[in-house]
C-alpha positions as CSV (number, residue, x, y, z in Angstrom):
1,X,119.7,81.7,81.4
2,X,121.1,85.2,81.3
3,X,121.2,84.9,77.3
4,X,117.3,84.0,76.9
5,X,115.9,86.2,79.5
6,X,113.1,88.5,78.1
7,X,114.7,91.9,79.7
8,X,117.9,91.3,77.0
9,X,115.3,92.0,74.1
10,X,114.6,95.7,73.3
11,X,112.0,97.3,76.0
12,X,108.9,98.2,74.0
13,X,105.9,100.9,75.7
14,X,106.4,104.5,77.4
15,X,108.8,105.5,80.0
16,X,111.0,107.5,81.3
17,X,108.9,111.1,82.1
18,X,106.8,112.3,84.6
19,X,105.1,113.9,82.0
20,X,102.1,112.6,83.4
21,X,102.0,114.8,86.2
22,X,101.4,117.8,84.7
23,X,97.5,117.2,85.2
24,X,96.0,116.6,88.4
25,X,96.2,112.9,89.3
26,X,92.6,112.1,88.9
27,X,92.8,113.3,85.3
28,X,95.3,111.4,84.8
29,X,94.5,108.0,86.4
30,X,90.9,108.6,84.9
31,X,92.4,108.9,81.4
32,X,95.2,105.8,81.8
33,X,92.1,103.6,83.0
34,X,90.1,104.8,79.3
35,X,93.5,103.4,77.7
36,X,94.0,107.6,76.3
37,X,97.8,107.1,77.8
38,X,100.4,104.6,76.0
39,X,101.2,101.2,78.0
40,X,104.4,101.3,80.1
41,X,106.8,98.7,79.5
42,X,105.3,96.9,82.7
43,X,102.3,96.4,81.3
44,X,103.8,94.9,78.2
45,X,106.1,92.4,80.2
46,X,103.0,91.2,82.6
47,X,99.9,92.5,81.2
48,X,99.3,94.8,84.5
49,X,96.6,97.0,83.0
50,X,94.5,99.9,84.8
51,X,90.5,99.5,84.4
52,X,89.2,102.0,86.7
53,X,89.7,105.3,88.6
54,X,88.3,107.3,91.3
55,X,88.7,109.9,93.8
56,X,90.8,107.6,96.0
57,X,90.7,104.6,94.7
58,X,92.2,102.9,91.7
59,X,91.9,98.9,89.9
60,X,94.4,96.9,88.1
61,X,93.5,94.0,86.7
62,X,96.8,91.0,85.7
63,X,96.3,87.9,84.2
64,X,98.1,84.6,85.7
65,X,100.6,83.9,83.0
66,X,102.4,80.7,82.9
67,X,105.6,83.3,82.9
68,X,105.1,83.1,86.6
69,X,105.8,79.8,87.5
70,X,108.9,78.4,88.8
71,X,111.2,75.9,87.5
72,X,108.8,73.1,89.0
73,X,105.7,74.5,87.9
74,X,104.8,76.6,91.4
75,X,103.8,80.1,91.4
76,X,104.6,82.4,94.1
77,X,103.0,85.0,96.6
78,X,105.1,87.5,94.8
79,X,102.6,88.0,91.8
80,X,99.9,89.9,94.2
81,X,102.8,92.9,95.5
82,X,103.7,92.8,91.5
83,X,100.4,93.3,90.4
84,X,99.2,95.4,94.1
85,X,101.4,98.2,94.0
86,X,99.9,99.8,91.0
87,X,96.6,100.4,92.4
88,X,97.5,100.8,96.1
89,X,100.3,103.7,95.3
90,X,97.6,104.8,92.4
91,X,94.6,105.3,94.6
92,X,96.9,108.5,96.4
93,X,98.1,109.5,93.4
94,X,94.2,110.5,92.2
95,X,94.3,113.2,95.2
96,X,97.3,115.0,93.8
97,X,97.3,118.8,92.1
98,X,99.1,118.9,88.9
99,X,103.3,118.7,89.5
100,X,103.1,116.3,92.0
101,X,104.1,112.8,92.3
102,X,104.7,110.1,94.6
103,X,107.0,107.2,95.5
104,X,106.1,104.1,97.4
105,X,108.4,104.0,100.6
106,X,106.9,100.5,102.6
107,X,104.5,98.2,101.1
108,X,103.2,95.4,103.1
109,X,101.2,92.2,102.2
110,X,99.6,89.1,103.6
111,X,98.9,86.4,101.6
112,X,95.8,84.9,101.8
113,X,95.4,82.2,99.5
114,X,98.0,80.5,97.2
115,X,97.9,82.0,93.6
116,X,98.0,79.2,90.6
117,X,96.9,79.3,87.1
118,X,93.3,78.3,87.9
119,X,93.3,82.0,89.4
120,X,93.3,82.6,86.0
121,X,93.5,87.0,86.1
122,X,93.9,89.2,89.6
123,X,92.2,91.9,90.1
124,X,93.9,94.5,92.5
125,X,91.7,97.6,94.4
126,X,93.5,100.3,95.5
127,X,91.7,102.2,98.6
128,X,93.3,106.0,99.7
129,X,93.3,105.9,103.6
130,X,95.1,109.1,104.4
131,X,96.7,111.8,102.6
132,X,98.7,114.7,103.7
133,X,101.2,116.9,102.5
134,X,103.9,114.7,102.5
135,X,102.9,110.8,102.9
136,X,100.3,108.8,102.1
137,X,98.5,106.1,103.1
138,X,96.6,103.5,101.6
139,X,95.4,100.0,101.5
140,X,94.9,97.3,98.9
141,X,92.8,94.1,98.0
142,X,93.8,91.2,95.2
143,X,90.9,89.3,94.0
144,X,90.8,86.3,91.8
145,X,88.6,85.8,88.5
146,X,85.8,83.9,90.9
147,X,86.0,87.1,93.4
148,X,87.5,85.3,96.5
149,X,90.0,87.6,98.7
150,X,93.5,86.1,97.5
151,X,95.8,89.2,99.3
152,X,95.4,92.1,101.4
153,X,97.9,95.1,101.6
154,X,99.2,98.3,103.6
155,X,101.1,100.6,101.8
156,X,102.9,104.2,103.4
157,X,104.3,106.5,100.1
158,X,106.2,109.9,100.0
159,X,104.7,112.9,98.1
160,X,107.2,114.7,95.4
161,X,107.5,118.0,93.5
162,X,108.2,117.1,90.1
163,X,110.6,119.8,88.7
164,X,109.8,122.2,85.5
165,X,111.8,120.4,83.2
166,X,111.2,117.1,84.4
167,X,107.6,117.6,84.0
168,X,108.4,118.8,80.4
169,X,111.0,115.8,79.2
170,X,109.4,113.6,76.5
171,X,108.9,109.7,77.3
172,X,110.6,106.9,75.3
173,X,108.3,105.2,72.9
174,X,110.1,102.0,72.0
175,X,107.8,98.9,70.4
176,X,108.6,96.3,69.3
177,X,105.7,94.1,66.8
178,X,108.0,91.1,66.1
179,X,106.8,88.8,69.2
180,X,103.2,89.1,71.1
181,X,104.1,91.0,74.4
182,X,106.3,88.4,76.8
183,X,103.5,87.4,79.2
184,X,101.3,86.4,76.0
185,X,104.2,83.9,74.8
186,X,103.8,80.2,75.2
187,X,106.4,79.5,77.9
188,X,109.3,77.0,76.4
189,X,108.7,73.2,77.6
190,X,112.2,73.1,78.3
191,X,112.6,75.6,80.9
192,X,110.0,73.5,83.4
193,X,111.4,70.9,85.0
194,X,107.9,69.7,87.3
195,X,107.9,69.4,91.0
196,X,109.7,65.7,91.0
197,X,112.9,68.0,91.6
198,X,112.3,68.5,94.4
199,X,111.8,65.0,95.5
200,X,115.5,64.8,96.8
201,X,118.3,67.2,99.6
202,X,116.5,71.0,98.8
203,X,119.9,72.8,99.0
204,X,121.5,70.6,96.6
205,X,118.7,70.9,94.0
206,X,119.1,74.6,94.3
207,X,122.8,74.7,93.6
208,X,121.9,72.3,90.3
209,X,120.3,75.7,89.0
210,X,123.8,77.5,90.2
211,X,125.6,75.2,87.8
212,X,122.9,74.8,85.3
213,X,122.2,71.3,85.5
214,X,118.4,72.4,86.5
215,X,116.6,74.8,83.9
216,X,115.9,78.2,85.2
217,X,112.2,78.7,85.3
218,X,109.7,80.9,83.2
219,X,110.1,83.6,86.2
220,X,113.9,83.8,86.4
221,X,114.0,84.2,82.4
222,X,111.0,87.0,82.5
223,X,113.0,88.7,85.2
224,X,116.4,87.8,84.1
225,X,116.5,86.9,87.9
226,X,119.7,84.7,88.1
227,X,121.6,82.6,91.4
228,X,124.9,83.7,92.4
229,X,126.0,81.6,95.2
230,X,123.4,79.5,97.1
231,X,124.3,77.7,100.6
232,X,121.7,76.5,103.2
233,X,120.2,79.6,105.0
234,X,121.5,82.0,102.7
235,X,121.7,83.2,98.8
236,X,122.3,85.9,96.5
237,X,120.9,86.8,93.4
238,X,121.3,89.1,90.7
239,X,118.7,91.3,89.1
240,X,119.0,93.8,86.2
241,X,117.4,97.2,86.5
242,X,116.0,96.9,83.3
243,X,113.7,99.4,81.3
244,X,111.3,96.6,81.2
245,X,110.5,97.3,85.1
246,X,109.2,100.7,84.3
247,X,105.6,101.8,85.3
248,X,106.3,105.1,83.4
249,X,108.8,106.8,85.7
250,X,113.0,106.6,84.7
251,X,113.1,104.2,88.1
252,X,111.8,100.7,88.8
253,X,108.6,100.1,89.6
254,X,108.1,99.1,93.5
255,X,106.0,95.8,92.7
256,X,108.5,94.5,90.3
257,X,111.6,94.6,93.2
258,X,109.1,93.3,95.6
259,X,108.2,90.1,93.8
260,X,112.4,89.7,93.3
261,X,112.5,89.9,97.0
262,X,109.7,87.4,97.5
263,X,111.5,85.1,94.7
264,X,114.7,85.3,96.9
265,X,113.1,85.2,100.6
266,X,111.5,81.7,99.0
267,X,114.2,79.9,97.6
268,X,116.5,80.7,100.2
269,X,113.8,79.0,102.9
270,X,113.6,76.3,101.0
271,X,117.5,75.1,101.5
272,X,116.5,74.6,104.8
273,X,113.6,72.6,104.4
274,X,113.3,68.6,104.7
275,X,113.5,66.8,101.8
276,X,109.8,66.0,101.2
277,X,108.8,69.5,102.8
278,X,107.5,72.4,100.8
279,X,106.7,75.6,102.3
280,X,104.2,77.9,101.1
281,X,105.2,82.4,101.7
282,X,102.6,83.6,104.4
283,X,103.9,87.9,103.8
284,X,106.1,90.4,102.6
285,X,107.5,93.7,103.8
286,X,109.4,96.0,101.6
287,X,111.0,99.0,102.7
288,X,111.7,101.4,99.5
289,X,115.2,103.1,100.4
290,X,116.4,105.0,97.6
291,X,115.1,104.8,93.5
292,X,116.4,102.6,91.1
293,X,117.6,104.2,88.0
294,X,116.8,101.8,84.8
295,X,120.2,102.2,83.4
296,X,120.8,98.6,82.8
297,X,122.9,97.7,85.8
298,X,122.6,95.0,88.1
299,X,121.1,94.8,91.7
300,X,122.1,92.4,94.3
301,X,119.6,90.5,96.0
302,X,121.4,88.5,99.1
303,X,118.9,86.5,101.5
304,X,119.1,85.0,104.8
305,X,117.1,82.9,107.0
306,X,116.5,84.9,110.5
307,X,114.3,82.1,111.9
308,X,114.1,78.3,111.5
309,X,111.3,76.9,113.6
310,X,109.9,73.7,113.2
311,X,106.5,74.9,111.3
312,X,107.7,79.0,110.3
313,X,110.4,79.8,108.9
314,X,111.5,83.9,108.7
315,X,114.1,85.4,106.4
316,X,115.5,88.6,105.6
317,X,116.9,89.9,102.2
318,X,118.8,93.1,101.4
319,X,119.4,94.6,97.8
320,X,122.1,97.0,96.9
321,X,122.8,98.9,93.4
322,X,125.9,98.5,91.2
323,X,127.6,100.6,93.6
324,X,127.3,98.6,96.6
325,X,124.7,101.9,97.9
326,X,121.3,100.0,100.3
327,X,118.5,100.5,98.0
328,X,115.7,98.2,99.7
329,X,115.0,95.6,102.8
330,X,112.6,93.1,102.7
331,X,111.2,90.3,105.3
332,X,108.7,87.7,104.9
333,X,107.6,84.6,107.2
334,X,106.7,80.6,105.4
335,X,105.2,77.8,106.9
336,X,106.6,74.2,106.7
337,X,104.2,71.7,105.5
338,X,105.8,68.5,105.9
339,X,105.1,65.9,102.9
340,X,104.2,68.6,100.4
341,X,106.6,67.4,98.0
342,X,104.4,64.0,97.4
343,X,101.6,65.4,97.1
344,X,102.7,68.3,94.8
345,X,103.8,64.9,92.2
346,X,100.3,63.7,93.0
347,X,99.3,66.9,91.2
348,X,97.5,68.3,94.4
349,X,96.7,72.1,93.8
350,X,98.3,74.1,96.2
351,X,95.7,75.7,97.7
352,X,94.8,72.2,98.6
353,X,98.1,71.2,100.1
354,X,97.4,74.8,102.3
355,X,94.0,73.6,103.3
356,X,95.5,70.0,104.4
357,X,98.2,71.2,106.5
């Protein structure tokens, strides 16, 4: 898997200033929504895109790419912090004077309704709720394309002073014309294996992705996302801090880690699960420790379930830099739904199974 993933090709868009602070942030959000900015890599890799821009308030839209489903076809809660984040942190950032910046430092989410392809493209509106001299708050909505409420989010950030000569370093412009941008690609038939998997013992269908005997799906190869060890209750992934995950900034953007998290606080639940059980992610909190330089170097992602009841499940997941150093905590709750797994093969939407249980 590590070999196809998408972040191995060469990262095409902007990144890697701040040069965008050097006007006030509604000048700049205002002229990123009219396109007048170059794409980060972000937007190339998931099609997040900035439509509109106010005085406290900010909208990303994200279509549903078939690069977000699993191995069996699901796709996960994880897509609304990806896509949420943007506008949420965004909607501060329009209250900023020129040489400012900020960085999101706890972002939490409920999930509302189950995303699937039939969502067909999010819509994400960011809402400033408070913002003082240091932090920020500020909440967030995800919309599908037939308006219904699919998420709703919290989000507390920390104000910056951008330095002289940070605010004066030139991005990287790398692009690349030889492929359509990754979430455009038709995903490989190969690489999705349909929820029959799952008809059998969950942990042991996990570890046949360890081993490869299992494809990894269209998400682990966008993400480069990859199982280290895998045992019932617990995992660990890895995750490269690629320039891919850039939303401009040298670091990692917030909504990328989160949906990682979310990725791993799922499939570890689902070792403990029955074997014609499927559970569905109810939330996610992420605390934002320290910055993620995109150097290239790989994160560790290891998960744990807290919590084990008979109808919600909790876990924990923690993810550390190259050099062992805490760089973000995550939680997030599931809930059991007993005889998923048939009716997933019967081709029942998701949203349906929710609505059933």
């Amino acid at each position: 898997m590590t070999e196809q993933a998408i972040t191995n090709e060469p990262v095409r868009g902007s990144w890697g200033s701040f040069a965008f602070a050097k006007t006030s942030g509604l000048e700049m959000a205002r002229a990123f929504a009219r396109g007048e900015y170059p794409y980060p890599p972000i937007h190339h890799l998931t099609g997040l895109t900035p439509t509109e821009a106010g005085l406290g308030s900010m909208t990303f839209s994200m279509p549903v790419s078939p690069w977000f489903q699993d191995a069996s076809g699901i796709i996960w809660g994880g897509i609304y912090p990806l896509l949420v984040d943007a506008p949420i942190s965004m909607s501060l950032f329009t209250g900023l004077p020129p040489g400012k910046a900020l960085t999101t430092s706890e972002l939490s989410i409920n999930y509302l309704r189950p995303p699937s392809l039939n969502s067909e493209e999010l819509v994400g509106r960011g809402r400033s709720v408070y913002l003082g001299r240091e932090v920020g708050v500020a909440e967030a909505t995800v919309e599908d394309s037939r308006g219904r409420t699919m998420a709703h989010a919290t989000t507390r950030c920390v104000l910056l002073d951008i330095p002289k000569e940070q605010l004066e370093t030139p991005a990287s412009a790398v692009t690349s014309n030889d492929l359509p941008d990754p979430y455009l690609r038709e995903v490989p038939k190969d690489i999705i294996a349909g929820p029959e998997i799952w008809d059998a013992d969950k942990l042991q269908v996990q570890r046949r992705f360890l081993t490869g005997d299992l494809p990894s799906g269209p998400i682990q190869v966008l993400l480069g996302l990859e199982f280290v060890s895998i045992d019932e209750g617990s995992a660990r992934f890895k995750l490269p801090a690629s320039p891919w995950f850039s939303a401009g900034s040298p670091f990692m953007y917030g909504g990328l880690l989160a949906l990682a998290c979310d990725c791993a606080l799922a499939g570890v639940v689902w070792t403990t699960l029955d074997a014609d059980a499927v559970a569905a992610s109810l939330d996610l909190q992420v605390r934002f420790l320290r910055p993620i330089p995109l150097d290239g170097s790989k994160l560790s992602i290891t998960s744990s379930v807290r919590h084990s009841g008979r109808m919600i499940r909790v876990a924990e997941a923690e993810v550390f830099d190259s050099q062992g150093r805490r760089v973000a905590l995550a939680s997030g709750s599931s809930m059991v739904i007993p005889g998923g797994v048939e009716m997933l093969k019967q081709g029942i939407s998701t949203e349906e199974i929710l609505k059933r249980s």
